[in-house]
C-alpha positions as a printed Julia matrix, in Angstrom:
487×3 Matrix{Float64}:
   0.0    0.0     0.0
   0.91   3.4    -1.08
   1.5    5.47    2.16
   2.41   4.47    5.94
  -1.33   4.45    7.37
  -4.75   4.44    6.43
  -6.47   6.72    7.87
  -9.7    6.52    9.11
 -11.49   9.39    6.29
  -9.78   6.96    4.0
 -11.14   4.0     5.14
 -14.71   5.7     4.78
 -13.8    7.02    0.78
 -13.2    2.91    0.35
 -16.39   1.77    2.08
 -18.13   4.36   -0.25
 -16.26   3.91   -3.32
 -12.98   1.74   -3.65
 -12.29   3.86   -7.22
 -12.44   7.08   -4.49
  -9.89   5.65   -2.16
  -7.71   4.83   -4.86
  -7.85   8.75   -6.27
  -7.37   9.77   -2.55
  -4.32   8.26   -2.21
  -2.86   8.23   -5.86
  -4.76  11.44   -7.5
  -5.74  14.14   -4.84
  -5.42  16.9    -7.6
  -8.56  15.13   -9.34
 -10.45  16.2    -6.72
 -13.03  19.18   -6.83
 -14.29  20.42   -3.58
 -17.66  22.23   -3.66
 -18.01  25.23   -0.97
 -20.57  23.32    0.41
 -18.07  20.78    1.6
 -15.62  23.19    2.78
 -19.13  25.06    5.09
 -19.63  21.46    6.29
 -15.85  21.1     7.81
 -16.16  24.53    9.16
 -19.99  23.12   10.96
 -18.51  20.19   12.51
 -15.7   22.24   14.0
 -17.97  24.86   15.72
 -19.82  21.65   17.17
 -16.84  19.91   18.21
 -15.81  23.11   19.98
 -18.93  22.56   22.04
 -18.6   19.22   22.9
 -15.1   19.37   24.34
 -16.97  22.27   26.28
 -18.78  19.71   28.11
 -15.52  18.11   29.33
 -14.08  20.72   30.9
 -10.78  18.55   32.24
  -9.91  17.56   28.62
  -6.52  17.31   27.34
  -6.39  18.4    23.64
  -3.65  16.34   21.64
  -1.74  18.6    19.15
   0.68  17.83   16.61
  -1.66  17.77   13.9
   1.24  18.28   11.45
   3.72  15.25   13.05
   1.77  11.56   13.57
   4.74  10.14   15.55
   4.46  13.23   17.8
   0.53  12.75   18.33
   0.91   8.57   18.78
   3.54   9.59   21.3
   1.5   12.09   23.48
  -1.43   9.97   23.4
   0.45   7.05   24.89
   2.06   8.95   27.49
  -0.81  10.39   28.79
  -2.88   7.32   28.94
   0.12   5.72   30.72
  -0.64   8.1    33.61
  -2.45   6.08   36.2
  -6.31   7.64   36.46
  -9.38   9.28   35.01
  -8.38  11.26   31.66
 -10.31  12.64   28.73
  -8.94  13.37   25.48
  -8.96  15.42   22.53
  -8.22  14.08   18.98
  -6.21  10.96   21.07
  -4.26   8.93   18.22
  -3.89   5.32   17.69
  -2.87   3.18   15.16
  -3.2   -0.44   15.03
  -2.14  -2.54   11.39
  -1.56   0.26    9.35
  -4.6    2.08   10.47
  -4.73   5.47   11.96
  -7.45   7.15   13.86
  -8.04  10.09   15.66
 -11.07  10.25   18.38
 -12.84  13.33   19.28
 -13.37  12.2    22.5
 -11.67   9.78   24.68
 -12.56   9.38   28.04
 -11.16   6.65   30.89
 -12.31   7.01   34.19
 -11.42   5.55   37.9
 -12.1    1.99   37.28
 -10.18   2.04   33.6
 -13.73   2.03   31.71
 -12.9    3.81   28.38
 -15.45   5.52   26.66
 -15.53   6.41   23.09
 -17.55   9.73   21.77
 -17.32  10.53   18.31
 -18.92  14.19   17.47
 -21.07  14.9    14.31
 -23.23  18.03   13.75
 -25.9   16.3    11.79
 -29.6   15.24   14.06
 -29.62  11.79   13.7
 -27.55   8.57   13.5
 -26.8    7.57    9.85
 -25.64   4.27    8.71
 -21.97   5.3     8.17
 -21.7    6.74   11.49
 -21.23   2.94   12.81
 -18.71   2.48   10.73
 -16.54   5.38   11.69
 -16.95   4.09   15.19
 -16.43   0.25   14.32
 -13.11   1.61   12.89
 -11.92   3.49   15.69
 -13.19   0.56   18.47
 -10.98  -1.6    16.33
  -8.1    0.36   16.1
  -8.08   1.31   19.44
  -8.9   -2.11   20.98
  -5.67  -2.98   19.12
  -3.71  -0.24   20.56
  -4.75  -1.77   24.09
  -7.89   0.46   24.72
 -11.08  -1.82   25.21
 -13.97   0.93   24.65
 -16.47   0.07   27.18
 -19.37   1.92   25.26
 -19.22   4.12   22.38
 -21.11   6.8    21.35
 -22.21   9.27   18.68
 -22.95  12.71   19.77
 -25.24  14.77   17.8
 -27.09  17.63   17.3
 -30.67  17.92   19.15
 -32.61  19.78   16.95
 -35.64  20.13   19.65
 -32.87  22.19   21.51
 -33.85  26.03   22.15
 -30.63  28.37   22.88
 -31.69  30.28   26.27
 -28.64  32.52   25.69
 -26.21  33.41   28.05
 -23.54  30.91   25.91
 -25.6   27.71   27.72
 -25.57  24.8    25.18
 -25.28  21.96   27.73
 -28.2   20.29   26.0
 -27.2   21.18   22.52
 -25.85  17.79   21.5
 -27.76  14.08   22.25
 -25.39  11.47   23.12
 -26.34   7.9    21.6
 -25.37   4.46   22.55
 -23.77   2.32   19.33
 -21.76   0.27   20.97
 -24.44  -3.06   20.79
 -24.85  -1.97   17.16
 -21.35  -2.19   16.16
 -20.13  -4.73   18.23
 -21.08  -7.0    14.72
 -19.36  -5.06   12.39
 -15.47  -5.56   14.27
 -14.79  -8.7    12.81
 -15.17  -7.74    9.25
 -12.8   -4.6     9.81
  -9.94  -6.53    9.31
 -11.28  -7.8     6.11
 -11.89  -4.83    4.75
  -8.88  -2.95    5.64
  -7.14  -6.16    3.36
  -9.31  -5.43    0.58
  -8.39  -1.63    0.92
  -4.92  -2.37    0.73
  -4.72  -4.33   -2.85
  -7.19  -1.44   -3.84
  -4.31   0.71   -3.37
  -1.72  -2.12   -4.52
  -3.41  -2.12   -8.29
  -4.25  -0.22  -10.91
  -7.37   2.12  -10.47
 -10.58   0.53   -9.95
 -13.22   0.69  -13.27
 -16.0    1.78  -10.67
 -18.76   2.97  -12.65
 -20.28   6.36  -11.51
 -23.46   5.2    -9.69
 -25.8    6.22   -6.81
 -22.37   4.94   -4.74
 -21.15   8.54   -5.83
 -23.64  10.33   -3.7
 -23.85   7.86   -0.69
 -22.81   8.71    1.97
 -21.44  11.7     0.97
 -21.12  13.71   -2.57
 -17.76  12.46   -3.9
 -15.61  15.39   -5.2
 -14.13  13.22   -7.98
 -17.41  12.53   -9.43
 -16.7   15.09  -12.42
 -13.52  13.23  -12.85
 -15.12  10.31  -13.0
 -18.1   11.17  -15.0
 -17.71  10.03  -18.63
 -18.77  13.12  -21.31
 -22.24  13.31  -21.65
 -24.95  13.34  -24.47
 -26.86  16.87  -24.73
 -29.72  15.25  -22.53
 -28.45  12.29  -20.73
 -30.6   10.3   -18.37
 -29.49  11.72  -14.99
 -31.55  14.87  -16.22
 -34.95  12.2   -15.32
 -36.65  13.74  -12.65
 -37.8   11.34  -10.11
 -37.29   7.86   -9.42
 -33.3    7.13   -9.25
 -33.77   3.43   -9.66
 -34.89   3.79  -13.33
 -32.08   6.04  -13.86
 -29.25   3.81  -12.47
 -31.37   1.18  -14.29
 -30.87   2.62  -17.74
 -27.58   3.7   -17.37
 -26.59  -0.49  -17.01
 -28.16  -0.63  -20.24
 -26.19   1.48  -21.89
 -28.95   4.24  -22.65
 -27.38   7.1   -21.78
 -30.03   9.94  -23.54
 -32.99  10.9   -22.65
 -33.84  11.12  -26.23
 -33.24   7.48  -26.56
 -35.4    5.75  -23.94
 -38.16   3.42  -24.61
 -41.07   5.12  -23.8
 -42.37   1.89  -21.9
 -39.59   1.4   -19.4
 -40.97   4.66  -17.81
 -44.13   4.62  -15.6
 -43.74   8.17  -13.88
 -45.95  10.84  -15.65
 -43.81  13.71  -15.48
 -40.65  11.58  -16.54
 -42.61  10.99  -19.56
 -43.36  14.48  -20.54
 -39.45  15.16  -19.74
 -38.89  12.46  -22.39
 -41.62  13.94  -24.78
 -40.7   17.41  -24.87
 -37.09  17.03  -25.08
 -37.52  14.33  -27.97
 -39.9   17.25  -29.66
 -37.03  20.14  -28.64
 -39.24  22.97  -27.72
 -41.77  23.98  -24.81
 -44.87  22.69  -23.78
 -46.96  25.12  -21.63
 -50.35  23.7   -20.59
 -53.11  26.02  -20.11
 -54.02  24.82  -16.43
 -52.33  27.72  -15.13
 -53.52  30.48  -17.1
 -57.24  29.53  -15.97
 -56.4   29.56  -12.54
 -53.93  32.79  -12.34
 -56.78  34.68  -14.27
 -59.34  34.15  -11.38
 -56.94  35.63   -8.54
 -57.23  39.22   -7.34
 -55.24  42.14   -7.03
 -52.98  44.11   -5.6
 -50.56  41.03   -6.49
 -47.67  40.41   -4.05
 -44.31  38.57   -5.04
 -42.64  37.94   -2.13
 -39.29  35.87   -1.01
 -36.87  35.56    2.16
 -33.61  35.21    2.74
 -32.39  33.0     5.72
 -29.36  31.86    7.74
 -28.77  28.72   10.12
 -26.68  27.81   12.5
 -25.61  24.43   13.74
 -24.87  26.04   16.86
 -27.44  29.07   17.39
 -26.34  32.51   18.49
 -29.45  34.16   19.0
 -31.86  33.36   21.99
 -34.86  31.66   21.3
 -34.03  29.73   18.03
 -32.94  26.42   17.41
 -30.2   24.47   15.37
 -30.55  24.29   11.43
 -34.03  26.99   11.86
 -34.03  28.92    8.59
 -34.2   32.23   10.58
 -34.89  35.13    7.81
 -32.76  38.2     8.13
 -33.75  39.44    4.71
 -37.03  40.13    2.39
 -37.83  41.69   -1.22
 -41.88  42.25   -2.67
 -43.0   43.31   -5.84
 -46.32  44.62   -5.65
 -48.2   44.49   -9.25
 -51.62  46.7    -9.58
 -54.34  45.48  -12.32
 -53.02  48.15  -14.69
 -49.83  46.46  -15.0
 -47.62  49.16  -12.48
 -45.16  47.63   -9.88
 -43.89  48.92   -7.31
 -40.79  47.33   -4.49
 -40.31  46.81   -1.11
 -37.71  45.85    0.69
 -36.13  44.78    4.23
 -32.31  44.08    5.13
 -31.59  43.26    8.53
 -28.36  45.69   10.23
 -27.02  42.68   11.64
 -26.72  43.89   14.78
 -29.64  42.64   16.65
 -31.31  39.8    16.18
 -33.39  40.05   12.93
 -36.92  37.99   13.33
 -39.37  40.25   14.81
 -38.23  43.29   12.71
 -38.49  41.1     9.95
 -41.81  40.09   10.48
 -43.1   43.48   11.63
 -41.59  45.02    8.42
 -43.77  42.22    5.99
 -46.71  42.54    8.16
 -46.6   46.27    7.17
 -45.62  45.78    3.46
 -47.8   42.89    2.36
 -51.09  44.88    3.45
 -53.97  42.66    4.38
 -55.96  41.58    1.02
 -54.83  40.25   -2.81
 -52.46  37.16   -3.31
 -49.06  36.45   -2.04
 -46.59  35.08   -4.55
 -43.71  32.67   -3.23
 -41.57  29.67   -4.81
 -41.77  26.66   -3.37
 -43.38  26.14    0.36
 -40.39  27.65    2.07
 -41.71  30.57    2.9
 -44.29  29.27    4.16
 -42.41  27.13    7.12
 -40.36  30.56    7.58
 -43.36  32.7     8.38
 -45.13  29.6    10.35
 -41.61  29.69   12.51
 -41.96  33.56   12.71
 -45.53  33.14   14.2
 -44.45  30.37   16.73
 -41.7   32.68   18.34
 -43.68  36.06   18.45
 -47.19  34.79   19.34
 -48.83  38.65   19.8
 -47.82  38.43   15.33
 -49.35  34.63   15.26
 -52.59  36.45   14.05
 -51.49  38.22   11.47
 -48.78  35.97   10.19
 -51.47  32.93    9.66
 -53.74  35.43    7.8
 -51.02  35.83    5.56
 -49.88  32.32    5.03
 -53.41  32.34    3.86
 -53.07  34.13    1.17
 -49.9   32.38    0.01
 -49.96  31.25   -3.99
 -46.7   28.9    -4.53
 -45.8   28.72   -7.9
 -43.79  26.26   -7.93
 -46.35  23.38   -8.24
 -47.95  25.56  -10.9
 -45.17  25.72  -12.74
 -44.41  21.62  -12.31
 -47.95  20.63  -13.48
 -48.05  23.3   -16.19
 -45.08  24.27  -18.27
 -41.7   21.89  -19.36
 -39.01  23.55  -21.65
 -35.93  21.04  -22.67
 -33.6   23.99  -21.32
 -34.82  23.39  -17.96
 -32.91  19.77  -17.93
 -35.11  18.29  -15.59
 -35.49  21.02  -12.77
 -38.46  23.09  -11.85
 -35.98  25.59  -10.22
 -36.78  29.25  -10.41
 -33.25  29.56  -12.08
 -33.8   26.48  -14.41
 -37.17  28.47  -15.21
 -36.48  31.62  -15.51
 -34.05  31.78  -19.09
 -36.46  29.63  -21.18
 -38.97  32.46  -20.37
 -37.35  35.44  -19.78
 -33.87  35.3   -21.68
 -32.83  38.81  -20.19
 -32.85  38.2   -16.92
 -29.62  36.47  -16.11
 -28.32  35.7   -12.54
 -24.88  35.52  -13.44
 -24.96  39.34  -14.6
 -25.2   40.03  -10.44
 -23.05  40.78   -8.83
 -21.0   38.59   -6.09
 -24.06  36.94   -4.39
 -26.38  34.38   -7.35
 -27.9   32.23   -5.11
 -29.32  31.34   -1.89
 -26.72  30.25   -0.1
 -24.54  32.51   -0.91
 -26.39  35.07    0.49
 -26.58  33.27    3.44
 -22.88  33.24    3.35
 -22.43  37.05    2.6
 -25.15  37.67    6.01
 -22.56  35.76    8.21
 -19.93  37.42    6.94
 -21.53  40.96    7.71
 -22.29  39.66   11.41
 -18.0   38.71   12.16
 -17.02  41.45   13.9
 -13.63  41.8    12.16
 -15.17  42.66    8.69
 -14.56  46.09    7.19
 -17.35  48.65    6.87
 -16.75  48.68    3.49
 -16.92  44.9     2.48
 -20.29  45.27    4.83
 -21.85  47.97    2.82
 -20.77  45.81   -0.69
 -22.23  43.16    0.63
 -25.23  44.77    1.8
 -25.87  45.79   -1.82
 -25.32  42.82   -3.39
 -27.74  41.18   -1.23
 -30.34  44.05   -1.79
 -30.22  43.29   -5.32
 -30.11  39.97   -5.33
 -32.96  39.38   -3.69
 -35.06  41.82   -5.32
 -34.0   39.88   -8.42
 -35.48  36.51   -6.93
 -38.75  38.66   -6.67
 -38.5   40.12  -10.32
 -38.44  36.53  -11.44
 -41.63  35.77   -9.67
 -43.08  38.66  -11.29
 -42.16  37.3   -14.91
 -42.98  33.81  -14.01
 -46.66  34.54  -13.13
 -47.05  36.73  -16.1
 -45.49  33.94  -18.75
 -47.71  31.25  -16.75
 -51.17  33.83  -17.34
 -50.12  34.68  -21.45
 -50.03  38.32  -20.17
 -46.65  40.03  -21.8
């Protein structure tokens, strides 16, 4: 095997993918991270911080930069007759090196293994990462007693006053994975004539997206037709299913091997190459009243909340735009941009109670805004009243849009963005400026809140997001009006 170790992330790429472990190790440059890995790493670190919070008496191992270093400190201090805890406490056992969040031995020598991950639940690759590291360090001479997963409670509220005691649930694998040890040993052989041989002829298949997105997938992804089959909405199985047969357009599948409706009018209108807009929507936009409304948030989460009263992962909006169209065709905008310096929900709300008025439709895309106002109304109950009046009046356009119009262009997404061009070929998201999409504007908010960033890069971003958002709304306004034949 290539290397000294395997490491434990590497052990995980080969129980995804054994073509990805072989990359890892032989062709890291092939690799394309996506920002939304790189916000993930930065997530799990702001949880970890809080979990080592909880043991205040732990040691944190260093030497992130020198293994032999690490190995060393983590023997010596667990040679130390006593209760210890750990930080990032390395082992390595036949070639394979781990490094536990937590490691904790108390007064009667019980060990106890935590591992740390900032997602709510247990997933199925979360007892492998701790079979791994019970094997290793069971090898090493450390017997973990139990192990467990901490994660995030997302029932937690933050009280404030920097108390997240109850942030993270702590649960019990160590029955579960007490099955899996004995086949570590086969699979860490397997790994290692992965590694010995030439690279693995590992098809791209749903493999590449489970657990985790691989970032060699555009590597490995072969050059594709114009419409290839991945483009299905829908059912992956069929997909996947094709793709072994070697039909690789959407153009060229049998129209009997699919039995979803709207993967049939994908097929249909891309085979004809040009729109298909059904008049559904035209009958039912007609009928609505006005003043028209077309509204849309912008949110941020936190893993780890900072403002009292919220919880972790609650799309809290900081950020709103409105067109509001008369009968005579006028329009007219509103707008709302949190300061960032006090929390942002009940201005928000009070500034859309004001704005939206209390009569004519309110346009949104998708049922997002929807949970985002039902939130709102939940934390400020003297609002509740007027927030469910005007979840009332929501129209989403999205489902509209699903059941109504299909242009090849759109490549299989309903998406505002996928939308938008094949209607309205001057609008064009990439002509904004630094912020194009959703989370990005979530990123630009943060960055306006760290205390460290100049006034200046605050008031660009602060425009950016202004006309971003009011571009989101725009779109609505064109998307209704191309749905109702009005120009």
């Amino acid at each position: 095997m290539v290397g000294t170790y395997l490491s434990k992330s590497k052990f995980l790429a080969g129980w995804q993918c054994p073509r990805r472990l072989w990359l890892e190790v032989h062709e890291p440059g092939k690799a394309e991270v996506p920002e939304s890995t790189e916000r993930a790493f930065r997530t799990g670190h702001q949880v970890g911080d809080i979990a080592r919070r909880l043991f205040p008496d732990g040691i944190l191992i260093t030497h992130d930069d020198t293994l032999s270093r690490a190995l060393e400190e983590t023997r010596m201090r667990l040679s130390r007759p006593g209760p210890v805890t750990l930080f990032e406490a390395t082992f390595r056992h036949q070639g394979v090196l781990v490094r536990t969040d937590i490691l904790q031995r108390d007064e009667f020598d019980r060990v106890r293994l935590v591992e740390v991950k900032a997602s709510t639940r247990v997933k199925p690759v979360n007892y492998i990462d701790c079979a791994v590291q019970t094997w290793v360090l069971a090898g090493a001479g450390q017997h973990p007693a139990t192990v467990e997963l901490a994660h995030i409670n997302n029932q937690f509220v933050y009280a404030g006053d920097d108390d997240y005691a109850e942030l993270l649930v702590f649960a019990d694998l160590t029955d579960r994975i007490g099955a899996m040890l004995e086949q570590i040993p086969e699979w860490v052989e397997h790994y290692r004539e992965v590694l010995a041989g030439d690279i693995p002829a590992t098809r791209v298949g749903p493999q590449c997206r489970n657990p985790y997105d691989c970032s060699f997938l555009p590597f490995c992804t072969p050059p594709l037709p114009d419409y290839p089959i991945g483009l299905l909405p829908g059912d992956r199985k069929v997909v996947w299913e094709l793709a072994e047969q070697g039909i690789d357009d959407i153009r060229d599948v049998p129209e009997n091997r699919l039995t979803s409706e709207v993967q049939r009018w994908v097929r249909q209108v891309t085979i004809a190459g040009e729109a298909d807009l059904r008049p559904g929507a035209a009958d039912f936009l007609g009928k609505l009243s006005w003043p028209r409304y077309y509204f849309d948030f912008e949110t941020v989460s936190f893993a780890v909340p900072i403002w009292a009263g919220t919880r972790p992962y609650q799309a809290l909006p900081f950020q709103w735009s409105c067109h509001i169209e008369s009968e005579d065709g006028s329009l007219s905008h509103r707008d709302w941009l949190a300061d960032g310096e006090e929390p942002p929900m009940r201005s928000c709300a009070e500034s859309l109670l004001e704005a939206l008025g209390g009569e004519g439709p309110v346009f949104v895309y998708t049922s997002y805004e929807q949970g985002v106002l039902k939130d709102l109304a939940v934390m400020f109950p003297d609002l509740a009243p007027a927030l469910e009046r005007l979840i009332d009046r929501l129209v989403d356009l999205y489902p509209l849009t699903k059941t109504s119009y299909y242009h090849p262009e759109m490549r299989g997404s309903w998406s505002i963005k996928a939308v938008l061009p094949t209607i309205a070929p001057d609008m064009d998201y990439e002509s904004l400026g630094e912020i194009r999409e959703g989370t990005g504007a979530s990123d630009a908010f943060l960055e306006i809140l760290r205390p460290d960033t100049p006034e200046e890069r605050r008031r660009q971003l602060r425009r950016d997001l202004l006309r971003y958002c009011e571009y989101d709304t725009r779109a609505l306004v064109r998307v209704a009006a191309f749905l109702e034949g009005r120009p």
